[in-house]
N, CA and C atoms as an extended XYZ file, in Angstrom:
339
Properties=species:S:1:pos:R:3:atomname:S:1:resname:S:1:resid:I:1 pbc="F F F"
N       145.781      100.650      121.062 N   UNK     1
C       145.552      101.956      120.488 CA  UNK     1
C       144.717      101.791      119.228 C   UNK     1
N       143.637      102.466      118.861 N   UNK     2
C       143.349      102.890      117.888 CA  UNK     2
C       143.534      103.879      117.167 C   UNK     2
N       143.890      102.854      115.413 N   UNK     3
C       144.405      104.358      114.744 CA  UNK     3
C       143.022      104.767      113.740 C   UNK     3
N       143.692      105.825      113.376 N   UNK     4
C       142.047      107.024      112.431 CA  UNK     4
C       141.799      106.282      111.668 C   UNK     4
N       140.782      106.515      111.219 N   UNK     5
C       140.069      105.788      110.422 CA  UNK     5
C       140.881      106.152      108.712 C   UNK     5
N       140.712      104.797      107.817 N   UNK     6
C       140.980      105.120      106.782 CA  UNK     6
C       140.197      105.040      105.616 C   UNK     6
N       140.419      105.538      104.323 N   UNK     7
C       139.230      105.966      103.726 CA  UNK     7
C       139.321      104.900      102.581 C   UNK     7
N       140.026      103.197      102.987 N   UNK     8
C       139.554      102.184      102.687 CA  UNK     8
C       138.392      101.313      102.795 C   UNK     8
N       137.441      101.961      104.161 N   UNK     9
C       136.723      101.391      104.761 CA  UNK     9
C       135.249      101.274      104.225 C   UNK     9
N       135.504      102.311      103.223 N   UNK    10
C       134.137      102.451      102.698 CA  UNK    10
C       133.906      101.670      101.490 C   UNK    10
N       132.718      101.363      100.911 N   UNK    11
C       132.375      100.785      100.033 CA  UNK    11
C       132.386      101.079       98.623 C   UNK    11
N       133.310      100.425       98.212 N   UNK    12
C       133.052      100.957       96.713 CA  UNK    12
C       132.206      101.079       95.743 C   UNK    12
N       130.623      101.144       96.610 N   UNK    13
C       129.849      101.351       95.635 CA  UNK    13
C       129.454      102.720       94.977 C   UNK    13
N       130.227      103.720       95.265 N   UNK    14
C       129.752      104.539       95.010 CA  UNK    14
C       128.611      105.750       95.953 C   UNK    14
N       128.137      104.565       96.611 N   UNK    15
C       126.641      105.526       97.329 CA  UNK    15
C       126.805      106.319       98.016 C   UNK    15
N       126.201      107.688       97.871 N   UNK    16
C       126.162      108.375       98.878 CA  UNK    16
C       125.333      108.451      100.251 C   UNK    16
N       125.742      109.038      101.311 N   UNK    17
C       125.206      108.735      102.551 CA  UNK    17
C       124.144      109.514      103.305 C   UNK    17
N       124.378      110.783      102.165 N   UNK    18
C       123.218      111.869      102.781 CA  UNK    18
C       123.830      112.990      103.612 C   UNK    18
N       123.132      113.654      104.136 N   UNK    19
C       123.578      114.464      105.085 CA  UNK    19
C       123.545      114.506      106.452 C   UNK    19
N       123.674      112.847      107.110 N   UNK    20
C       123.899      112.560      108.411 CA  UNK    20
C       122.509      113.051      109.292 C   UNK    20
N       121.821      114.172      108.722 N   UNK    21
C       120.741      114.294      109.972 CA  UNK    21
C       119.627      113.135      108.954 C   UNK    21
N       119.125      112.197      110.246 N   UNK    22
C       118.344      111.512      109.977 CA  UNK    22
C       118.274      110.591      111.056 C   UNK    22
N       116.722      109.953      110.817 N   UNK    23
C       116.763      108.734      111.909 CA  UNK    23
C       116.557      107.224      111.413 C   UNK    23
N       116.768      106.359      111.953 N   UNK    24
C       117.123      104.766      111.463 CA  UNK    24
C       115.794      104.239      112.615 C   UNK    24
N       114.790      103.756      111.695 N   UNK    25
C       113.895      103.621      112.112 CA  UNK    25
C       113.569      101.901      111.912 C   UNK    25
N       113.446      100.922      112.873 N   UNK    26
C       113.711      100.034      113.111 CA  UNK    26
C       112.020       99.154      113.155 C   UNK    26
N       111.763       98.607      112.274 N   UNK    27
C       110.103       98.022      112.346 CA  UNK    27
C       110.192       96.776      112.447 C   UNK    27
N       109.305       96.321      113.274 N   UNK    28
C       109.088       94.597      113.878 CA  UNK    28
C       108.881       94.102      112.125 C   UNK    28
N       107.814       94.708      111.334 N   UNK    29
C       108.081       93.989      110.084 CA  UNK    29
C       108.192       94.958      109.286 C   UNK    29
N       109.235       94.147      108.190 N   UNK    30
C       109.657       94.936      106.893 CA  UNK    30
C       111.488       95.431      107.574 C   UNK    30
N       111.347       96.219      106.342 N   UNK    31
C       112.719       96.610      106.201 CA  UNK    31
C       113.104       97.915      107.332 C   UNK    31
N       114.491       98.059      107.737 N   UNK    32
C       114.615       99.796      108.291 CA  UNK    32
C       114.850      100.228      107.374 C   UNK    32
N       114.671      101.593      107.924 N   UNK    33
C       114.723      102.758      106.944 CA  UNK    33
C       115.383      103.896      107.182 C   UNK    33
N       115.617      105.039      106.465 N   UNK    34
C       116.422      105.432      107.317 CA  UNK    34
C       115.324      107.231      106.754 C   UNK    34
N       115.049      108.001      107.865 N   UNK    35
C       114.331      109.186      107.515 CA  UNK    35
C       114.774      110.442      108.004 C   UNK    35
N       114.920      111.492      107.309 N   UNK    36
C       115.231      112.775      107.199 CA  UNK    36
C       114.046      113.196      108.805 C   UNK    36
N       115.237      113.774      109.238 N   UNK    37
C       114.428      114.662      110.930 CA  UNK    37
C       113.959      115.242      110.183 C   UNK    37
N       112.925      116.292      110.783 N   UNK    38
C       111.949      116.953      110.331 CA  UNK    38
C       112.238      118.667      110.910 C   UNK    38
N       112.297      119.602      110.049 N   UNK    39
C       112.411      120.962      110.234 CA  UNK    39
C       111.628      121.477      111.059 C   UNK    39
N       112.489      122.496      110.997 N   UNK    40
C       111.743      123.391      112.362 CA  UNK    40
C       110.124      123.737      112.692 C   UNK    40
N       110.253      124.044      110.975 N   UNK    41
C       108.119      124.169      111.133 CA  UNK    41
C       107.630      122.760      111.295 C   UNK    41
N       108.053      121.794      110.957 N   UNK    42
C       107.242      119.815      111.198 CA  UNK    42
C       107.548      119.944      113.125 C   UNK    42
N       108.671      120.390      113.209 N   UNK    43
C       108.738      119.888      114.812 CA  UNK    43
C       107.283      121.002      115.627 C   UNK    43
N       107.396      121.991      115.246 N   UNK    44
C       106.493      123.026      115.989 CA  UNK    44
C       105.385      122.506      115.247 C   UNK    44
N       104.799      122.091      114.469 N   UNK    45
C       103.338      121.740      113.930 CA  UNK    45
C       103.115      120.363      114.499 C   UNK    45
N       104.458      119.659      114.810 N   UNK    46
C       104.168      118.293      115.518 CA  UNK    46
C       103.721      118.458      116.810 C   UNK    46
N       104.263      119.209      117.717 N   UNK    47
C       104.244      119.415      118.531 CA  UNK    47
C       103.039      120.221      119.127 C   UNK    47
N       102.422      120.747      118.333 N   UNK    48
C       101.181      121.471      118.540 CA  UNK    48
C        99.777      120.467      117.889 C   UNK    48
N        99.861      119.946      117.132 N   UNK    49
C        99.111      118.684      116.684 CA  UNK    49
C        98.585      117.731      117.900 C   UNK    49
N       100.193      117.509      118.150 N   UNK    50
C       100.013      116.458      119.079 CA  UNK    50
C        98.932      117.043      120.597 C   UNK    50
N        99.527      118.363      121.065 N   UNK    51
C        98.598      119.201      122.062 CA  UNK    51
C        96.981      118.683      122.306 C   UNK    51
N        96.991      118.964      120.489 N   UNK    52
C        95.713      119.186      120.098 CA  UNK    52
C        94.814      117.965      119.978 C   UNK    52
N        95.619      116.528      119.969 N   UNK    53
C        95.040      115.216      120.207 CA  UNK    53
C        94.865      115.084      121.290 C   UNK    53
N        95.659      115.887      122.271 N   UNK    54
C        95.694      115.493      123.560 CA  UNK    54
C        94.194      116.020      124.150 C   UNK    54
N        94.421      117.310      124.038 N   UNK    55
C        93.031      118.223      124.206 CA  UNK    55
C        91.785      117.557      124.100 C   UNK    55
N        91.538      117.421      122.646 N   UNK    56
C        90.559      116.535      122.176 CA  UNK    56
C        89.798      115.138      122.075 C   UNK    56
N        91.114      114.400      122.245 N   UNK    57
C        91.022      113.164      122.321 CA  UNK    57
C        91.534      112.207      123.456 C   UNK    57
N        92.372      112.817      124.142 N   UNK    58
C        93.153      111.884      125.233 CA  UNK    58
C        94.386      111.630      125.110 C   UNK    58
N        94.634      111.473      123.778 N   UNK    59
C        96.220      111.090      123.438 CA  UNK    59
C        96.914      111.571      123.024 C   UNK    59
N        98.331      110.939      123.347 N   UNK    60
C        99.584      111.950      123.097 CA  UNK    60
C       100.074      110.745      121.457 C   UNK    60
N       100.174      111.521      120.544 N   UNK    61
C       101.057      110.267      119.518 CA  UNK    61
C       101.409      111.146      118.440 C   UNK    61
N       102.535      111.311      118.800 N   UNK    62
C       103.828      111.677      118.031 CA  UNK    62
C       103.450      111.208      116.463 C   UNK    62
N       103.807      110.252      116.240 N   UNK    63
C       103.783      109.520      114.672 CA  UNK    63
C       102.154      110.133      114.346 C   UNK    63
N       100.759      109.755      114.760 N   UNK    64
C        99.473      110.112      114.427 CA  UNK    64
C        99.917      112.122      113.558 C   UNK    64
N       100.437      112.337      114.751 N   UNK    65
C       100.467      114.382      114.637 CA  UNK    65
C       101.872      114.483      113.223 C   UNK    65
N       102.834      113.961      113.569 N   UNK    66
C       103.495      113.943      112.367 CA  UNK    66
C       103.005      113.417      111.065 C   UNK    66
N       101.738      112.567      110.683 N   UNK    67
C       101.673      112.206      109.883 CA  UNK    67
C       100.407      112.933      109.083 C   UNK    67
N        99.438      114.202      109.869 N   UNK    68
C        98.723      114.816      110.044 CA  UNK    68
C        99.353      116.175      109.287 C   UNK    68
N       100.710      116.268      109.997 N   UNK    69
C       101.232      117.493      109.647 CA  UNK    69
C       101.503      117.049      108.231 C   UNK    69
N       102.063      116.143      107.517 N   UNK    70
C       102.438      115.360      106.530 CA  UNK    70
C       101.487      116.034      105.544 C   UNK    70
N       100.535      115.191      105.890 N   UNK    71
C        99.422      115.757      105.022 CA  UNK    71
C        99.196      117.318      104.615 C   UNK    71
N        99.171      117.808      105.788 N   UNK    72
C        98.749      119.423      105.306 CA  UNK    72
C        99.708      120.521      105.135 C   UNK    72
N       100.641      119.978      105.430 N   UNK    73
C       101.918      120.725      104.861 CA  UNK    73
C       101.741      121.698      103.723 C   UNK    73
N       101.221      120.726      102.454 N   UNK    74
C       100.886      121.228      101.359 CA  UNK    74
C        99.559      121.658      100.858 C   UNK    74
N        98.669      121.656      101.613 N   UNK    75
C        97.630      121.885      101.245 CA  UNK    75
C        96.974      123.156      101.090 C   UNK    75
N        96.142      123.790      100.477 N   UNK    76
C        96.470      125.275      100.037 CA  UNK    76
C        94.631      125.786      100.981 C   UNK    76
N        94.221      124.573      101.353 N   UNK    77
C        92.980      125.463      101.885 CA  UNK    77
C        92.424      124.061      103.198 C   UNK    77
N        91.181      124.497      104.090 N   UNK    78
C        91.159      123.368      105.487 CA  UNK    78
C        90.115      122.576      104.233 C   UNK    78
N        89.162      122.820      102.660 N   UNK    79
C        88.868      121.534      102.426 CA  UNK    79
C        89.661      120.298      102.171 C   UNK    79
N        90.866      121.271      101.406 N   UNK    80
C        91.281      119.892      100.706 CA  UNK    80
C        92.309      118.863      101.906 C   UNK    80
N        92.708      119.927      103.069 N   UNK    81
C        92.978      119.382      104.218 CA  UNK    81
C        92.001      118.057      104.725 C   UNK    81
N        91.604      118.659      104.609 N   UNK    82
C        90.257      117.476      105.311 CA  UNK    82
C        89.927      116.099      104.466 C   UNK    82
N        89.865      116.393      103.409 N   UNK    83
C        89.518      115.635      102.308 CA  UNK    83
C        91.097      114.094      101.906 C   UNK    83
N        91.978      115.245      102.625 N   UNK    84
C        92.912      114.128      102.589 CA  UNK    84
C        93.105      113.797      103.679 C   UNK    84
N        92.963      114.270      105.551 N   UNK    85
C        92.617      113.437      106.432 CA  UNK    85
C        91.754      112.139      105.829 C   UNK    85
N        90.493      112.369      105.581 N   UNK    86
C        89.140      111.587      105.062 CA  UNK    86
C        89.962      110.187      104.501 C   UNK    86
N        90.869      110.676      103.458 N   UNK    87
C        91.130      109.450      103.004 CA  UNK    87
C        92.378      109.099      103.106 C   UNK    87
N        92.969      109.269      104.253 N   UNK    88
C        94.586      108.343      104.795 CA  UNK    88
C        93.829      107.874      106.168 C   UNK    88
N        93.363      109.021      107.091 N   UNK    89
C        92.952      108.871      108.281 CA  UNK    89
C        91.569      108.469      108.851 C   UNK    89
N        90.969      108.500      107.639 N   UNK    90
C        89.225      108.165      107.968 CA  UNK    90
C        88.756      107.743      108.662 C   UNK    90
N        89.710      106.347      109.418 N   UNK    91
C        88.566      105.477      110.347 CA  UNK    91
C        88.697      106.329      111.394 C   UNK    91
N        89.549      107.105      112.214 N   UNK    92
C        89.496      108.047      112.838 CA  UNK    92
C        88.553      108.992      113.333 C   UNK    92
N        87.884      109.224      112.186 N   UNK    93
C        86.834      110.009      112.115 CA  UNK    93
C        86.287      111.374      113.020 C   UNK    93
N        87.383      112.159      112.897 N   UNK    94
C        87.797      113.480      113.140 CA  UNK    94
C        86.601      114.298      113.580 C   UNK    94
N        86.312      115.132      114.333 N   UNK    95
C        85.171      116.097      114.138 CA  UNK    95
C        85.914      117.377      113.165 C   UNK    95
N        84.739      118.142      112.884 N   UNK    96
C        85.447      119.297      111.896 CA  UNK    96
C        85.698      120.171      112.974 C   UNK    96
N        85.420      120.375      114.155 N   UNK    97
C        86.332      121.420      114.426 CA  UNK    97
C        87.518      121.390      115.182 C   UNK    97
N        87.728      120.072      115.160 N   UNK    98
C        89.039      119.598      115.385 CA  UNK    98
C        90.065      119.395      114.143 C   UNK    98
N        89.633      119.476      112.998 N   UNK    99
C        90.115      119.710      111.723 CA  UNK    99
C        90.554      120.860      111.481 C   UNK    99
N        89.711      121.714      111.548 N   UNK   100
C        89.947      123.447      111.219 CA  UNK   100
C        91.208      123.641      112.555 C   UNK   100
N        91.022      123.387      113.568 N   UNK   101
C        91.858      123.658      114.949 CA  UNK   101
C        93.379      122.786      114.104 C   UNK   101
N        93.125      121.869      113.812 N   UNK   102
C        94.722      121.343      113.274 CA  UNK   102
C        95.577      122.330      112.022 C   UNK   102
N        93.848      122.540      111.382 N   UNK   103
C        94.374      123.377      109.995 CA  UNK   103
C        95.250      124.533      110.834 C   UNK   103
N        94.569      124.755      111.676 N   UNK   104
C        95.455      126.871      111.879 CA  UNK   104
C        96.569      126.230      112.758 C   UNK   104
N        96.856      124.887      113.324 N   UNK   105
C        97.651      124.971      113.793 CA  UNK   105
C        99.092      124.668      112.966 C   UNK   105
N        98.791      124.445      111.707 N   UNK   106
C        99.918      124.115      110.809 CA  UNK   106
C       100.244      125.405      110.253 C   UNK   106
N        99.185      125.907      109.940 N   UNK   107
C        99.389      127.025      109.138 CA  UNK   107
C       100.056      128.518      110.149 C   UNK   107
N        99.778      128.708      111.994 N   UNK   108
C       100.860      129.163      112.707 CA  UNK   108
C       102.326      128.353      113.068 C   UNK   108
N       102.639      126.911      112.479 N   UNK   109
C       103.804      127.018      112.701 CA  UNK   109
C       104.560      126.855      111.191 C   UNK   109
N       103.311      127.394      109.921 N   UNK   110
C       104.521      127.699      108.919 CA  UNK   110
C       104.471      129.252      109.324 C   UNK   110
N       103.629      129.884      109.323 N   UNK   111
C       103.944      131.065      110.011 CA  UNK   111
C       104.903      131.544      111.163 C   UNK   111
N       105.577      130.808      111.364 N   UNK   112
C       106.777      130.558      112.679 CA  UNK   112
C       105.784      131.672      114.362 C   UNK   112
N       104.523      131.509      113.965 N   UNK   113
C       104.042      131.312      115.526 CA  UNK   113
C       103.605      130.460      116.093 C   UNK   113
């Protein structure tokens, strides 16, 4: 039989653990990590990103479109969008109207369409 758990088990360091939603992300090199899932507007802008690589480019990649959305999350207009593709994503080397097409697609899923 197993009995309940007791609240010896934990570490006395003090640390807190977060709020359980997250993922434990496991890399051939370096350390894991552990990362906050991504809200409702990152999943629908991921998910439409990604479409939009597909469309354009051939490929489907999750991490590429999440890290796209990353970027423009915050960005208040498609230059400075671009300008920070340019310099995380550069070798890439994007056409612009596949830029502007990513821009509106972030900006309908903060718009929740």
């Amino acid at each position: 039989m197993i009995g309940q758990r007791s609240r010896g088990g934990r570490s006395g360091t003090g640390e807190q653990l977060g709020t359980g939603k997250g993922t434990l992300r496991l890399r051939s090199k370096g350390l894991a990590t552990v990362e906050d899932l991504p809200s409702v507007f990152e999943e629908n802008a991921i998910k439409k990103v990604d479409d939009l690589l597909e469309s354009y480019m051939g490929i489907r990649d999750t991490d590429l479109a999440a890290t796209m959305v990353d970027l423009g999350k915050d960005k208040l207009n498609p230059d400075e969008f671009a300008q920070a593709l340019d310099e995380e994503l550069g070798d890439f080397a994007f056409p612009d109207e596949f830029v502007f097409d990513v821009w509106g697609a972030i900006g309908d899923a903060k718009a929740g369409r």
